[in-house]
N, C-alpha and C positions, 0 to 999 in steps of 0.2 A: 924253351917251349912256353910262349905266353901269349899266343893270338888264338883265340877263340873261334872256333869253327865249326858247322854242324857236320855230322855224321854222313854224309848223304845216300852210301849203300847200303845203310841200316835199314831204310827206308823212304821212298818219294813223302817229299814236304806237300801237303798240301794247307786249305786254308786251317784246318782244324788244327795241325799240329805248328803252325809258322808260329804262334805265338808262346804254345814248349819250349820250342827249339829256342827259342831266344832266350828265356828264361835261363834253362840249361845251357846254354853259353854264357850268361853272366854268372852263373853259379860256379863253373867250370874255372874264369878266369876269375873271380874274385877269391877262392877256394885256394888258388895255386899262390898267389899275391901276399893271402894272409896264414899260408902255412910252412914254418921253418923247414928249411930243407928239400921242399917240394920243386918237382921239375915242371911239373907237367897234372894234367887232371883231364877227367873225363867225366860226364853225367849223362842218365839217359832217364826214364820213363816208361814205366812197365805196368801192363794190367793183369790182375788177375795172377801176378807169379809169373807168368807165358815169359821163356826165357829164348825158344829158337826163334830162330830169324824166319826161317819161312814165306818171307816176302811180304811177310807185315810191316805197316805204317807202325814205324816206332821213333819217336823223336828224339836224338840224341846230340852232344857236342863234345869237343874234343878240343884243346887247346894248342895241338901238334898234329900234324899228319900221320906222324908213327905210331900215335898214341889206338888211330882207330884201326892198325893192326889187331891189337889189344882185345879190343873189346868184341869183334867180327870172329876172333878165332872165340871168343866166351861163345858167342851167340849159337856158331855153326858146330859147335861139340857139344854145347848145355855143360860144357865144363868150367871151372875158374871161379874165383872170386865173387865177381858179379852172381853167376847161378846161384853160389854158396850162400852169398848176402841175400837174394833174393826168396830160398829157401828158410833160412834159419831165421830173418827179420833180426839180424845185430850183425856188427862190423867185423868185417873178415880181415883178416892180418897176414901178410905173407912178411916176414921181415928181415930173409934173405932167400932171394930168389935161387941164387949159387945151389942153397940146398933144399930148397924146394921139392918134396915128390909126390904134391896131391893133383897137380896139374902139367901135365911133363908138355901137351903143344903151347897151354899159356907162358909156362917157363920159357919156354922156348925163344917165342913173339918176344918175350919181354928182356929177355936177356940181348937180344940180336938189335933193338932199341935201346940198349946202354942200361934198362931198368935193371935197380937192385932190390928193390924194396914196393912193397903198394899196401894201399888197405882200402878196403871197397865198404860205406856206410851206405844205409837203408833208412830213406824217410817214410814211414808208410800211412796215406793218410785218405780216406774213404775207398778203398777198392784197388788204389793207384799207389805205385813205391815209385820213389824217385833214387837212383842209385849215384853216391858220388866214389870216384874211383881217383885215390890222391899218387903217384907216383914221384919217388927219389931213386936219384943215383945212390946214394950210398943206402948199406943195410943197416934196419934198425931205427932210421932216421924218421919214422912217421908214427912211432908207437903211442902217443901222448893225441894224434892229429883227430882222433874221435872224440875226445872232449875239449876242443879246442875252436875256435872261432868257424870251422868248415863247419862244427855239426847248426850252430844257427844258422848257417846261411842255408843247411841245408833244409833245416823244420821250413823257412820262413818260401822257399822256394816251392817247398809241396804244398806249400797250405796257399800259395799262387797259384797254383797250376790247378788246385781243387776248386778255389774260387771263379779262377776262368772258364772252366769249363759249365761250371753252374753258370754264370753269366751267359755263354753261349747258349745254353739248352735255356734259359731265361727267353734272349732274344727271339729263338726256334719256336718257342711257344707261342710268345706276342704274335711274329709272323703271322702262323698258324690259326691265330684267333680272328687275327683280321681279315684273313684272305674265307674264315667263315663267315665274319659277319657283312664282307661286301658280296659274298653269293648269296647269302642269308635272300634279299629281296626277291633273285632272281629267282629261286627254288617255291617261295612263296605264290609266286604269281603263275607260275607252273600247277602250284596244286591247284589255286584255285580254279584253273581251266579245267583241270583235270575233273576237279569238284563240280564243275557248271557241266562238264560232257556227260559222268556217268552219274550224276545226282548220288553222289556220297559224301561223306564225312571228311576231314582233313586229314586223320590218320591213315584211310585207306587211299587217299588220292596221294599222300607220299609213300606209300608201302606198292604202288602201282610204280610211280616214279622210278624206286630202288628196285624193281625187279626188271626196270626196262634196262639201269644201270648197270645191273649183275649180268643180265643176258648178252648185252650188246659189248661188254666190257669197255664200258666209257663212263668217266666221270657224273656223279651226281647233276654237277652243275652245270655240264656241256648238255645232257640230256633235257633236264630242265629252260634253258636257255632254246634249244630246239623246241621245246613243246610250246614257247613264248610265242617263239616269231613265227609260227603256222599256227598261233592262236589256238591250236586244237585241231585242225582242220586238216583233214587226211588221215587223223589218226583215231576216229572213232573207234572202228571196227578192233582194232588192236590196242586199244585201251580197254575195253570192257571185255576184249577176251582174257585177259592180265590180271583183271579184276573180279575175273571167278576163282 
């Protein structure tokens, strides 16, 4: 079990989460790489605690295809490991599956997967847990694996994934600011018509503006942009009735 793959009926990839999912698949395979006795590993990304599946975008990776049995039966019961870690915030220990009896369908998946052993750690870091899930054939074999080289890869992966998304909502905003300030003109030159038709002020020739916006349900700027190119013209009568 050592090729890194994402989850994909956890969740549809889209552009927000492609760059989780990759993160979680190098954590998944570097995880499995640097822990003795480990077969196989899993990681996902969770908000808020929200442990069902439910048809939410949730990004996750697996290192084995049998592995995302595993994690699908956690999802669709709110039972196992995973739920457990994501509850309690510290690492959950199963350290032989054979006698397992807090989760009898994850025992289940995981025994019919050759698993003997797992233990599921929790990074949790502004809002978001990122969950790594180490799996061994033999029992007993992972007990040491929460203070051992997986838990930095796992701090340094959430405090990635916390970054990136700040950077995203960074970019969002920039957008945001520009796509105001190149309407910015066109909104201007609106009022002023507005301001030359019914002889008022700039606050109420854009308070005219935004009710033509609210009524007609159309953009600031497209209404604005309309008011440009007919100069005003034709729209007297319904301008200063706006304007009472």
């Amino acid at each position: 079990m050592s090729e890194p793959e994402q989850l994909g009926h956890v969740g549809t990839e889209s552009p927000e989460s492609a760059l989780p999912a990759r993160r979680l698949s190098e954590l998944a395979d570097q995880a499995t790489r640097c822990t003795t006795e480990c077969c196989g590993a899993s990681s996902m990304v969770s908000e808020g605690g929200v442990v069902s599946e439910g048809g939410m975008e949730r990004p996750a990776a697996v290192t084995h295809p049998d592995l995302a049995r595993l994690v699908s039966v956690q999802l669709r019961s709110g039972n196992g490991p995973i739920p457990t870690a994501l509850e309690r915030g510290e690492p959950i220990d199963s350290a032989d599956l054979l006698r397992e009896e807090r989760w009898p369908e994850y025992r289940a998946v995981a025994l019919d997967s050759g698993v003997r052993s797992s233990v599921t750690i929790p990074f949790r870091r502004s809002g978001l847990t990122v969950t790594l899930s180490l799996y061994s054939f033999r029992p007993g074999a992972l007990e040491d694996a929460p203070h051992g080289p997986a838990r930095a890869l796992g701090d340094l992966t959430a405090a990635c994934i916390v970054r990136d998304r700040s950077y995203r909502a960074a970019l969002t905003e920039l957008d945001q600011l520009g796509a105001a300030l190149r309407s910015r003109p066109v909104v201007d030159q609106a009022c002023g018509i507005v301001m030359h038709v019914l002889g008022c002020d700039a606050d109420a020739a854009f308070a005219v503006l935004r009710r033509i916006s609210q009524g007609a349900n159309r953009k600031l700027t497209e209404v604005a942009g309309a008011v440009v190119d007919k100069r005003g013209r034709g729209l007297e009568k319904e301008l200063v009735s706006l304007s009472n």
